[in-house]
C-alpha positions in Angstrom: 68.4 58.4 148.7 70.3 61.6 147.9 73.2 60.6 150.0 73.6 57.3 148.2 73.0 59.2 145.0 76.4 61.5 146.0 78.6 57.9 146.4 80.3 57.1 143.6 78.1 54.7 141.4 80.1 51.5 141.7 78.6 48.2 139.7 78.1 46.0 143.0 75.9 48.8 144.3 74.1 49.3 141.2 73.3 45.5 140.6 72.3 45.1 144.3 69.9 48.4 143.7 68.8 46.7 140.6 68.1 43.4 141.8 65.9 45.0 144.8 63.7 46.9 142.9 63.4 44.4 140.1 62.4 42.1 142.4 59.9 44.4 144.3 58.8 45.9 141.3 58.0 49.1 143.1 57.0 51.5 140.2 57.1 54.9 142.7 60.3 53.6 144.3 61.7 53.3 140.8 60.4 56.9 140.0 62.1 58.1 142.6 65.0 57.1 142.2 64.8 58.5 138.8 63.7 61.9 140.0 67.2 61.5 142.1 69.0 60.6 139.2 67.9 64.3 136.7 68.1 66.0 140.5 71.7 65.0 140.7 72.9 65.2 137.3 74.0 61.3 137.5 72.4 61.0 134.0 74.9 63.1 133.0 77.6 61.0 134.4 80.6 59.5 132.2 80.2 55.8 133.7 76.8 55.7 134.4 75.4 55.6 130.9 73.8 52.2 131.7 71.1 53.6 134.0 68.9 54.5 131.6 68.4 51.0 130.1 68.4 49.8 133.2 65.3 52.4 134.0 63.5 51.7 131.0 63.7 47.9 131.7 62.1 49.0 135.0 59.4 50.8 133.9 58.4 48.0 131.5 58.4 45.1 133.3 56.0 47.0 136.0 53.6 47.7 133.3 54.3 51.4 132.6 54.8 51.0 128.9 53.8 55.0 129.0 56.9 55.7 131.0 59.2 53.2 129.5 58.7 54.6 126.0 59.0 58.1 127.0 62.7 57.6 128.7 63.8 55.7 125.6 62.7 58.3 123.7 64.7 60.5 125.7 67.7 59.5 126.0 70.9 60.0 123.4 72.5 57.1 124.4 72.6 53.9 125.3 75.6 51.7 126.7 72.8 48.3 126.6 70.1 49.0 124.0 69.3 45.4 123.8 68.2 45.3 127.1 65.9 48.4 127.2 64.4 47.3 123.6 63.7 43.7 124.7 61.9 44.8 127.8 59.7 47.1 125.6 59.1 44.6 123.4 58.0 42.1 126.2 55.5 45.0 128.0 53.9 45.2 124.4 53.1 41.5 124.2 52.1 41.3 127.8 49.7 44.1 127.6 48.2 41.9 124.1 49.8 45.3 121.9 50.6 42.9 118.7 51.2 45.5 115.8 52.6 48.6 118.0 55.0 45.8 119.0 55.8 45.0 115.6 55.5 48.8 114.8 58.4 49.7 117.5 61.2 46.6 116.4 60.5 48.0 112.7 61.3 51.8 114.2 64.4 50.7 116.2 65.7 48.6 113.4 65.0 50.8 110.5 65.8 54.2 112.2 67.8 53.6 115.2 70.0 50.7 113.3 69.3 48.5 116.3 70.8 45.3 116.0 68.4 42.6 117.2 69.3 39.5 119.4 68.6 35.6 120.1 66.3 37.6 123.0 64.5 40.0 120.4 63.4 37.7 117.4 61.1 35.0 119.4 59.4 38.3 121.1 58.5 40.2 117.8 57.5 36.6 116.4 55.0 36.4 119.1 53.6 39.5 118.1 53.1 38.0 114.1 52.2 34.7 115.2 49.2 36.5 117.5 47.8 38.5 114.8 48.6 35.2 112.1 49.6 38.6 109.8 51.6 36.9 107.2 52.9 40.1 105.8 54.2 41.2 109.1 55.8 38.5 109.7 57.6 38.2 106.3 59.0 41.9 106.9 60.6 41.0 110.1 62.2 38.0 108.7 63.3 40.3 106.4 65.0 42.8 108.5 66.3 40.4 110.5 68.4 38.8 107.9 69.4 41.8 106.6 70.6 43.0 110.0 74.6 43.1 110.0 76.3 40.9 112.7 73.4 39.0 114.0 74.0 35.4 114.0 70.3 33.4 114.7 70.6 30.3 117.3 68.4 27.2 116.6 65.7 28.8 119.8 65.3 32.1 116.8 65.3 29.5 114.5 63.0 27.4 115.8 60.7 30.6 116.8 60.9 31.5 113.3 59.2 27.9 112.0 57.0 28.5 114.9 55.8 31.9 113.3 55.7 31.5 109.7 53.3 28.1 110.4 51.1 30.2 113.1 50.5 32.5 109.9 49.8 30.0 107.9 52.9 29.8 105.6 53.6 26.1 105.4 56.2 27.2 102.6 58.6 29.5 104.6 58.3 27.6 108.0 59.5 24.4 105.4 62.6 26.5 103.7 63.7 28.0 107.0 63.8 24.2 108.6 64.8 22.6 105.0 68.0 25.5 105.4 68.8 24.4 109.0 72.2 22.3 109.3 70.5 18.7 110.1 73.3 18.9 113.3 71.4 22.3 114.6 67.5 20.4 114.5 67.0 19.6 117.6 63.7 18.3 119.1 62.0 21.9 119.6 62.6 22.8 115.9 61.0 19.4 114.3 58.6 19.8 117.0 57.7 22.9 115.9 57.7 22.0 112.1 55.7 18.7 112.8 53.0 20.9 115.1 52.5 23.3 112.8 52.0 20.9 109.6 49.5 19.2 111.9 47.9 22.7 112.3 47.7 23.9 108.6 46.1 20.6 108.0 49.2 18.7 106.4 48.4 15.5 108.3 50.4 13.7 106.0 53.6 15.4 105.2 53.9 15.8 109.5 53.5 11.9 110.0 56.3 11.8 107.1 58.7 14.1 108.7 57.7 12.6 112.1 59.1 9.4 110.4 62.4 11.6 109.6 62.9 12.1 112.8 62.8 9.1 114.3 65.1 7.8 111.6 67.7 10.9 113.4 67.8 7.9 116.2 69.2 10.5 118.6 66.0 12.2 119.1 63.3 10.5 121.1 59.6 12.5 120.6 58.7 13.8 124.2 55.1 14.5 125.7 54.0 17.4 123.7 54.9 16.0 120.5 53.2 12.4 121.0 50.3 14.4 122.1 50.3 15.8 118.7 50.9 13.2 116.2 48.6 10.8 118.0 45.0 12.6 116.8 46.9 12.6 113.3 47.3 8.6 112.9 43.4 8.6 113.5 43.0 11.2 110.6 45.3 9.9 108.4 43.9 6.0 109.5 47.3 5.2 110.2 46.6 2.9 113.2 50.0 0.9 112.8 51.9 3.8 113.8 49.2 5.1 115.9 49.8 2.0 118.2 53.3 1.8 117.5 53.4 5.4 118.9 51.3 4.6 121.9 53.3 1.6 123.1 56.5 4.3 122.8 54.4 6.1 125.2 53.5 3.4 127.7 57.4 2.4 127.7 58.4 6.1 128.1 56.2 6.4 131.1 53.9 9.6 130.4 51.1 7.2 128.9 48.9 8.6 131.8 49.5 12.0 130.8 46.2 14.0 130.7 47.6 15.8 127.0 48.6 12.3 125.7 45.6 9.8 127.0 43.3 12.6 125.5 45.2 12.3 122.2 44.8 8.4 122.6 41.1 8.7 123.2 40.4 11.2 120.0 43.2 8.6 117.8 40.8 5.4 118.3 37.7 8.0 118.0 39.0 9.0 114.4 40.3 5.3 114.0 36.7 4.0 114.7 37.7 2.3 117.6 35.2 3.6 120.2 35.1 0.7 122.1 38.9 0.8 122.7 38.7 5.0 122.8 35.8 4.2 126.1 38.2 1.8 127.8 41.2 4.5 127.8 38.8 6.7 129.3 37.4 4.1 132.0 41.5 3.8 132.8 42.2 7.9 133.0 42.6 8.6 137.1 42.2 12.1 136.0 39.6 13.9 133.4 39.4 17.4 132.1 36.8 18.7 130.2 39.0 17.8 127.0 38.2 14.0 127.8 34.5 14.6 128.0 34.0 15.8 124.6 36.2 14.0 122.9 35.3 10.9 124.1 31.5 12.6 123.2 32.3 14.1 119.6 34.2 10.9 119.3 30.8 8.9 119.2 28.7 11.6 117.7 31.1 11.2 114.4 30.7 7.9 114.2 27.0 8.0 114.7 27.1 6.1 117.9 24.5 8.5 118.6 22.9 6.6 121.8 26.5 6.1 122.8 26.6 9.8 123.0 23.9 10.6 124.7 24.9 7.6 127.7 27.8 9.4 128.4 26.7 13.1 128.5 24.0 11.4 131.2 27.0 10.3 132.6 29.0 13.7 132.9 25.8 15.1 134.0 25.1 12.5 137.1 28.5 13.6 138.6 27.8 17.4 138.4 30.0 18.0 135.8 28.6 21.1 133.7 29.2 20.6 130.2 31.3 23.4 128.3 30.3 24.9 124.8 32.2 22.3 122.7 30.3 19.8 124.6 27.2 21.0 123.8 27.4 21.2 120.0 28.8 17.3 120.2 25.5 16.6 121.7 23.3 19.0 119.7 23.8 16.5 116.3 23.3 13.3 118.2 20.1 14.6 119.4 18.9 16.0 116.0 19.6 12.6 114.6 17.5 10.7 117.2 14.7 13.0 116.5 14.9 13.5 120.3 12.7 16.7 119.6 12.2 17.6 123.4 15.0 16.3 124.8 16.7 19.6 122.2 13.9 21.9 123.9 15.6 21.0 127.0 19.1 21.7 125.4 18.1 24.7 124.0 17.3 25.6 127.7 20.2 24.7 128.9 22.1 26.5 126.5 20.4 29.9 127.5 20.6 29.2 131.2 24.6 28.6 130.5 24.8 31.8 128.2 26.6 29.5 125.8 23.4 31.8 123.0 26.2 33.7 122.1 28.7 31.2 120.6 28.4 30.7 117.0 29.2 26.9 117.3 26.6 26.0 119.6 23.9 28.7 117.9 24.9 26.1 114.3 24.8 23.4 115.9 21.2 24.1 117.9 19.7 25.6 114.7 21.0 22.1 112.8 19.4 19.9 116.1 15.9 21.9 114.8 16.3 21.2 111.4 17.2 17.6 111.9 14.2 17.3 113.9 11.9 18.4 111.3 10.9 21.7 113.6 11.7 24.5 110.6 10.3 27.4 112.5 12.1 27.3 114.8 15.2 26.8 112.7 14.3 29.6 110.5 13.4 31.7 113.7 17.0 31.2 115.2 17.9 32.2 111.8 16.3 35.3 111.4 17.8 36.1 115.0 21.2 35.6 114.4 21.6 36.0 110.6 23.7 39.4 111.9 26.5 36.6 114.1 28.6 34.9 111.5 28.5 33.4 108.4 28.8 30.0 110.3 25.8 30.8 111.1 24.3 30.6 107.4 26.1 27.5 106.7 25.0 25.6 109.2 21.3 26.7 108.2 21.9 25.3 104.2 23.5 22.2 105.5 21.2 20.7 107.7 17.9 21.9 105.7 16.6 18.6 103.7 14.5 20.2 101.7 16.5 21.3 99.0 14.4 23.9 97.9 14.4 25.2 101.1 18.0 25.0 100.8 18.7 27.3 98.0 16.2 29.5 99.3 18.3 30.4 102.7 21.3 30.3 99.9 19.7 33.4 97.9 18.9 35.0 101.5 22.3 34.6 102.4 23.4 36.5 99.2 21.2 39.8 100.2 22.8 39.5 103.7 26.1 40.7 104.7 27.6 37.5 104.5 29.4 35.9 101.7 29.5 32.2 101.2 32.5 30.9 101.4 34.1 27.5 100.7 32.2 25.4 103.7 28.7 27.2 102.1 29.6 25.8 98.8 30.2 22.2 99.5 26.8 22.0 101.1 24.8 24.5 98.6 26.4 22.2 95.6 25.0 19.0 96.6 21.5 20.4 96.4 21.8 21.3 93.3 23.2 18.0 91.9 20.5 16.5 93.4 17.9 18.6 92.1 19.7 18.9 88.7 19.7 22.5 88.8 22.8 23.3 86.4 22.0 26.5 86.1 22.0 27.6 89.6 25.4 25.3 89.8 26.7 27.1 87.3 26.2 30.4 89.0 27.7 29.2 91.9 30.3 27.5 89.8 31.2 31.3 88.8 30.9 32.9 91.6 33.8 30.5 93.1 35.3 31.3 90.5 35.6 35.2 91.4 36.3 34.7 94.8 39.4 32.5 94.3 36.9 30.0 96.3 37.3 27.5 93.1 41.2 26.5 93.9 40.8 24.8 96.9 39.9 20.7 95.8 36.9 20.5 98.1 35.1 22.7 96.2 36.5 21.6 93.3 35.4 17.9 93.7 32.1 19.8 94.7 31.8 21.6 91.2 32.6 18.2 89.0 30.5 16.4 91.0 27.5 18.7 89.8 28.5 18.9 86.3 28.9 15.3 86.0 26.0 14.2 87.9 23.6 17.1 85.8 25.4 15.5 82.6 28.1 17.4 81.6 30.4 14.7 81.8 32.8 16.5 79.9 32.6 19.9 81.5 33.2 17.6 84.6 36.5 16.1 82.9 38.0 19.3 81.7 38.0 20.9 85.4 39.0 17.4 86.5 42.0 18.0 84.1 42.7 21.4 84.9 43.0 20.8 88.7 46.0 22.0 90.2 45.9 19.4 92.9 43.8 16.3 93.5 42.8 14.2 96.1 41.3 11.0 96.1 37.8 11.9 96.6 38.8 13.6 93.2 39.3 10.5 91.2 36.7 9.0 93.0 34.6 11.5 91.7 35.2 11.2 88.2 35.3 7.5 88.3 32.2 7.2 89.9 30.8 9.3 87.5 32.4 7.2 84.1 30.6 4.5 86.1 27.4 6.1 86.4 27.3 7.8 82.7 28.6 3.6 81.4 31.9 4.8 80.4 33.7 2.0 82.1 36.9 2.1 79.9 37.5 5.7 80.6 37.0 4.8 84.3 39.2 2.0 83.9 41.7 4.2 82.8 41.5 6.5 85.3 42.4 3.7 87.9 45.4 3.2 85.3 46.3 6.6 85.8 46.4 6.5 89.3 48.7 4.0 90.1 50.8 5.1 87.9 51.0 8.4 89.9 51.4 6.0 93.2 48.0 7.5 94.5 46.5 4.8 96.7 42.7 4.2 95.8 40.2 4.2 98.8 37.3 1.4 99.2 34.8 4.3 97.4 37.2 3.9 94.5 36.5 0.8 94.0 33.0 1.1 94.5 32.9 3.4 91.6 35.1 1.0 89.5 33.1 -2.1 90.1 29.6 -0.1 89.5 31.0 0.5 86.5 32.2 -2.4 85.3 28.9 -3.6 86.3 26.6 -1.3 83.9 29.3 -2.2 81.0 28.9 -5.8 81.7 32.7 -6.5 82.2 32.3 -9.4 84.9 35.4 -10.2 84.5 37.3 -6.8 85.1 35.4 -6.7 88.2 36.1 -9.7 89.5 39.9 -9.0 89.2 39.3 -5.5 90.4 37.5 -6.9 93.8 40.5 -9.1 94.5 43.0 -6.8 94.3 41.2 -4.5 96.5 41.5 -7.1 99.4 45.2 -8.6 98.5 46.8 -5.7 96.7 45.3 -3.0 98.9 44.4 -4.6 102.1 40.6 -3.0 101.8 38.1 -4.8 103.9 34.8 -5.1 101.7 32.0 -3.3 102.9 28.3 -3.4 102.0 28.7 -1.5 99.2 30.9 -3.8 97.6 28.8 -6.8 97.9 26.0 -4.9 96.4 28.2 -4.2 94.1 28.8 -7.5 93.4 25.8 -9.1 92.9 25.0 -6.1 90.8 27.9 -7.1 88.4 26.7 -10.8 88.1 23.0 -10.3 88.6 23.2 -7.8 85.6 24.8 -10.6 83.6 22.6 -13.1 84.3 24.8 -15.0 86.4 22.1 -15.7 89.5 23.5 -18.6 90.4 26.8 -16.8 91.0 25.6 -14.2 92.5 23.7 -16.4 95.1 26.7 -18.2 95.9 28.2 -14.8 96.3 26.1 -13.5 98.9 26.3 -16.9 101.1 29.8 -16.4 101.1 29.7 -13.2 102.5 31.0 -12.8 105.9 28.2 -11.0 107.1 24.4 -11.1 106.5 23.2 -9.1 103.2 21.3 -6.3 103.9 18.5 -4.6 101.6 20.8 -3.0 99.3 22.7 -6.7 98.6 19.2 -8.3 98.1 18.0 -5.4 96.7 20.3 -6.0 93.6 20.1 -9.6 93.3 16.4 -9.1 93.1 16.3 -6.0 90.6 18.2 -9.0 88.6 15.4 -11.4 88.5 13.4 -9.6 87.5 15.2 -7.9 84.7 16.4 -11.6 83.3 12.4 -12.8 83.8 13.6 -15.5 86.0 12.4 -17.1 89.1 14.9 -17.3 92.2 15.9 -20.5 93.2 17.4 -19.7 96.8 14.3 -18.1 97.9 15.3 -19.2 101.4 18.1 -16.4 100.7 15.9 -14.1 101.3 14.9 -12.2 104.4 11.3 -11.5 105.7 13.1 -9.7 109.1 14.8 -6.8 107.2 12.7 -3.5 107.9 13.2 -1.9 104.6 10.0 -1.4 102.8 11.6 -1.1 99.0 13.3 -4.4 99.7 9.7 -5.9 100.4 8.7 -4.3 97.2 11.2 -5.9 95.2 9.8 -9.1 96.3 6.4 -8.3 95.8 7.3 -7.0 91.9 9.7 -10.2 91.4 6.5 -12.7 92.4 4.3 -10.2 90.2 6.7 -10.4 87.1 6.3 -14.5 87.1 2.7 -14.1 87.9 3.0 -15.5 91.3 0.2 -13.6 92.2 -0.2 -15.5 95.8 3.6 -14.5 96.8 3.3 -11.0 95.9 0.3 -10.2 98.0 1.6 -12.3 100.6 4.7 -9.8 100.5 2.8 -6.8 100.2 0.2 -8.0 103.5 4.2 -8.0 105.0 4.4 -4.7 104.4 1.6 -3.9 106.2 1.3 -6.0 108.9 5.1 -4.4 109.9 3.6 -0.8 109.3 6.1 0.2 106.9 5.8 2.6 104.4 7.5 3.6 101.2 8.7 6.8 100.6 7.5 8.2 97.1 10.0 8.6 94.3 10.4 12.4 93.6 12.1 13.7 90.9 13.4 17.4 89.6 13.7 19.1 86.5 14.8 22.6 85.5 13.3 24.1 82.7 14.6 28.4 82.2 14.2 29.8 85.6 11.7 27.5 86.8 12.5 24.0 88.7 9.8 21.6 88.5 9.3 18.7 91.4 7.1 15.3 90.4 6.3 13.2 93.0 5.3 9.1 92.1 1.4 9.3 92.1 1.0 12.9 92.3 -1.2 14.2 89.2 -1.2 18.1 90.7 1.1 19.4 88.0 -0.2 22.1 86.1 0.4 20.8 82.7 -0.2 17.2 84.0 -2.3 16.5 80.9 0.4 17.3 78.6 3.0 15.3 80.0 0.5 12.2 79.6 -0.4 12.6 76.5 3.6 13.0 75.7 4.6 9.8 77.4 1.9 8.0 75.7 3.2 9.3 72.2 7.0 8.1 73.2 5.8 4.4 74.6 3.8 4.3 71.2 7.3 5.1 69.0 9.2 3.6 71.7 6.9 -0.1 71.5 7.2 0.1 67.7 10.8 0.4 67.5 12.3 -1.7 70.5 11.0 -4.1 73.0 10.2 -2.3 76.5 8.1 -4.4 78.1 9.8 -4.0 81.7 10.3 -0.4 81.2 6.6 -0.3 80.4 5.6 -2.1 83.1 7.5 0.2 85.5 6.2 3.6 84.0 2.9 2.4 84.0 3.1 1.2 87.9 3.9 4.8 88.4 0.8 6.5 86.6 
């Protein structure tokens, strides 16, 4: 080695020598050579000043950061400082060192006046992107541009959209891409921008700059991409360019990519389409795990539940263990089904696995208990892993029924560690709309409000929901005014609530308001508008309302819109219209469509003609009620028992009306027919006193008749 040493260094030897031990990566070969090197003083030679670079890119790329750093460190000069910088910078990410990577670019650019390259950039953005550190990230940029003599190439460029979206900075990964020459975009760069708009949760603004591109007409969307925007269509229900997009792929050839027929499956999953989603799958020659559970979640989201469960038999059979994911996919299906031992079994399962330890499948198992009705062993699981993750807590409030029970975890929840967060408030706000505590609402309300938690328009909706639905329509209105962004489900919210509170102009106006603003209105927006128009009696609003939701807006009608419906013109005392109605339907009327035309009958006094309407098949014992109260209300005495034998002889049962009330600190629950109330007396001898003032002023025989059925 010596006697090699003592030949003068010429570049053909040094890039063979370099090449060899590059490729051997022998880390005492290399320190031998560099003992030889200080033993010879051929550090110290005038033409060999690009040893030491080459060294330190040595030392790093066989993992001896230690070694690397040290010699750069040491040494005055250096003739490639690029290289040895870059190769530091690598051994940092390789060896999962985010922030002293970012720690050493900001030390060689700050002190040492390094000047980075198209090499340097996309590693130190790794580093950000890793730790999704905004801040860091915004610094770098920083010194970058500020760098003299550094000239970024669309790969830094594209890196750099990469970065910003990974650390969740929609904004800057938009104004670096927005300031790109449109001749410098290539695919990788809207690839990047349309990825990580998908990822932030943008669905929309990355199908519209998917559309961008393909208006480029010189840039055709490859595998990765396609895999990408597919899922999106199905979020966004865009199934025309969903299927335009997959018949793009079958011409392009890499239909039967794994990535891209997974995409396919979860686009008809979110589309709906699970029949179509389980024929892709039939067709896949080859299936990763990925295929199972979506093809699994697919049908536990659109409560295909049995569906669900067929298939996970069906991975099981062919001795395919299921992963995590899968498992909390099936966890829901089986908590709907009240499958209560078939969940033991899972629950076994999940221990033998060791997937106990993942906070997914710990929610979803203690949400399978809960659904099941078993809350002790919900609440034992709780008091187990209350210490895991506030994912933990959530799941707990959300899947809890009893909404007393509810707000109890809630306040536990509070003591803990854990703060709720947006997800907690979405589900602890519903309970308390429903209960019609307002004051516990309004706590929440504020304590959103201190945590920032009130900006973001789930919660927001959440919070006007409550007020509205409590009956503080106008508290409701002024936050719906004050919003910084909407969504539909925020319009819908409000109108719904006009609707509810028989404000139907304001509602009206609302809708007004929306087109105007180009927002497109959903099939619950029109549900909220025609209930609306229904309590106000404006039959013929609503009838113009429910054709342009099927010509203007190409809505299909559901159930809730024939219910609607006959609501409008039962209300109105248009039975004959109404009946006509529900023959024309397209489908057969369920309780809910009945349900309304009989609540009409029997608030006009009148008999039903088209009795043969009617259904005696439909297992829904308030619809046999209704009957059985219509035949009462025309003393058709034989009818209504006949209806109410029905009842039993098909072992149904009705579950009683409750209702809650909040009165200081205290809520109080009445159930129909339950005289256990403390001040029971009282509240008789009230409601007598009000029916007295109440028959002397008005007529109120129905409403008589009803409160009086209930005591």
């Amino acid at each position: 080695m010596r006697r090699l040493l003592a030949l003068r260094w010429g570049g053909g030897f040094l890039r063979s020598l370099k090449k060899s031990l590059l490729n051997k990566r022998d880390l005492q070969q290399a320190k031998r050579l560099h003992a030889a090197l200080i033993v010879t003083g051929c550090f110290h030679h005038t033409n060999s000043h690009f040893l030491g670079p080459f060294l330190v890119q040595f030392y790093a790329v066989s993992g001896s950061l230690r070694e690397a750093l040290l010699l750069f460190h040491s040494l005055r000069r250096l003739d490639n400082v690029n290289l040895a910088c870059n190769a530091i910078l690598r051994a940092h990410l390789d060896a999962a060192l985010f922030s002293q990577a970012i720690h050493f670019f900001n030390y060689i650019v700050s002190t040492l006046d390094f000047v980075p390259d198209n090499y340097t950039c996309p590693l130190v953005f790794n580093a950000c992107s890793s730790l999704s550190s905004l801040d860091d990230a915004r610094n770098v940029h920083q010194l970058i541009s500020a760098a003299s003599g550094f000239q970024p190439n669309a790969y830094t460029k594209c890196a750099l959209i990469d970065m910003f979206a990974k650390c969740g900075s929609l904004e800057d990964a938009r104004k670096v891409f927005d300031e790109m020459p449109q001749q410098d975009r290539d695919l990788a760069c809207w690839t990047a921008m349309i990825c990580g708009t998908i990822r932030l949760g943008h669905t929309g603004q990355a199908l519209s700059l998917f559309t961008d591109m393909m208006k480029v007409g010189c840039l055709r969307p490859d595998m990765p991409l396609v895999a990408a925007v597919l899922p999106a269509c199905g979020r966004l229900q865009a199934a025309q360019t969903g299927m335009a997009l997959q018949g793009f792929a079958l011409k392009s050839g890499f239909h039967d990519d794994l990535f891209v027929a997974n995409a396919n499956i979860d686009m008809y999953c979110k589309l709906g389409e699970t029949e179509q989603a389980y024929t892709m799958f039939c067709r896949m020659a080859c299936k990763d795990d990925v295929s199972w559970r979506t093809l699994i979640a697919g049908y536990s989201c659109n409560a295909e539940y049995h569906s669900c469960l067929e298939v996970y038999a069906q991975m099981m059979s062919l001795g395919i263990f299921p992963s995590a994911v899968v498992v909390a996919s099936v966890l829901p299906a089986i908590g709907k089904l009240r499958l209560a031992e078939e969940g033991r079994r899972m629950h076994g399962l999940i221990l033998k696995r060791g997937f106990d330890s993942d906070v997914v499948v710990g929610s979803a198992l203690m949400e399978m208990y809960s659904l099941c009705g078993l809350m002790g062993e919900m609440q034992l699981l709780l008091s187990m892993w209350s210490d895991w993750d506030v994912m933990i807590w959530n799941s707990a409030i959300s899947s809890v029924e009893d909404h007393g029970l509810g707000l109890s975890i809630f306040r536990k929840m509070w003591e803990s560690k854990f703060k709720p967060n947006s997800i907690t408030l979405m589900s602890i706000l519903p309970m308390c709309t429903k209960m019609g505590a307002h004051k516990q609402g309004r706590e929440i309300h504020c304590h959103a409000i201190r945590n920032g938690l009130d900006m973001a328009v789930p919660v927001c909706n959440s919070v006007i929901d409550m007020y509205c639905k409590c009956g503080f329509l106008g508290v409701g209105r002024n936050l719906f005014d004050r919003m910084a962004e909407r969504d539909i489900v925020s319009y819908n919210t409000i109108i719904s609530s006009y609707g509810f509170h028989g404000h139907a102009k304001q509602a009206l106006l609302l809708f007004d308001e929306m087109k105007s603003l180009a927002v497109r209105p959903s099939g619950a927006t029109f549900v909220g508008l025609l209930s609306a128009c229904s309590h106000a009696g404006l039959v013929d609003e609503g009838r113009t309302l429910y054709r342009s939701m099927v010509v203007d807006y190409g809505i299909r009608p559901n159930v809730e819109h024939y219910a609607c419906m006959v609501d409008l013109l039962g209300r109105a005392g248009r039975i004959g219209d109404a009946c006509k109605f529900i023959r024309a339907m397209p489908e057969e009327p369920n309780a809910s469509v009945l349900g309304c035309l009989l609540a009409a009958c029997r608030l006009h006094n009148v008999d039903l003609l088209d009795e043969d309407i009617l259904q005696d098949k439909l297992d829904d014992s308030g619809y046999h009620i209704l009957i059985s109260n219509m035949y009462a209300s025309r003393k058709r005495w034989r009818d209504a028992s006949r209806a109410r034998a029905l009842i039993k002889e098909k072992g149904l049962r009705k579950k009683p009306g409750k209702s809650w009330t909040q009165i200081g600190h205290r809520t109080h629950v009445f159930d129909a027919g339950d005289a256990t109330h403390s001040e029971f007396g009282i509240i008789q001898e009230t409601l007598k006193v009000m029916f007295s003032e109440m028959r002397k002023g008005c007529h109120f025989d129905n409403l008589l008749q009803a409160a009086a059925a209930q005591f």
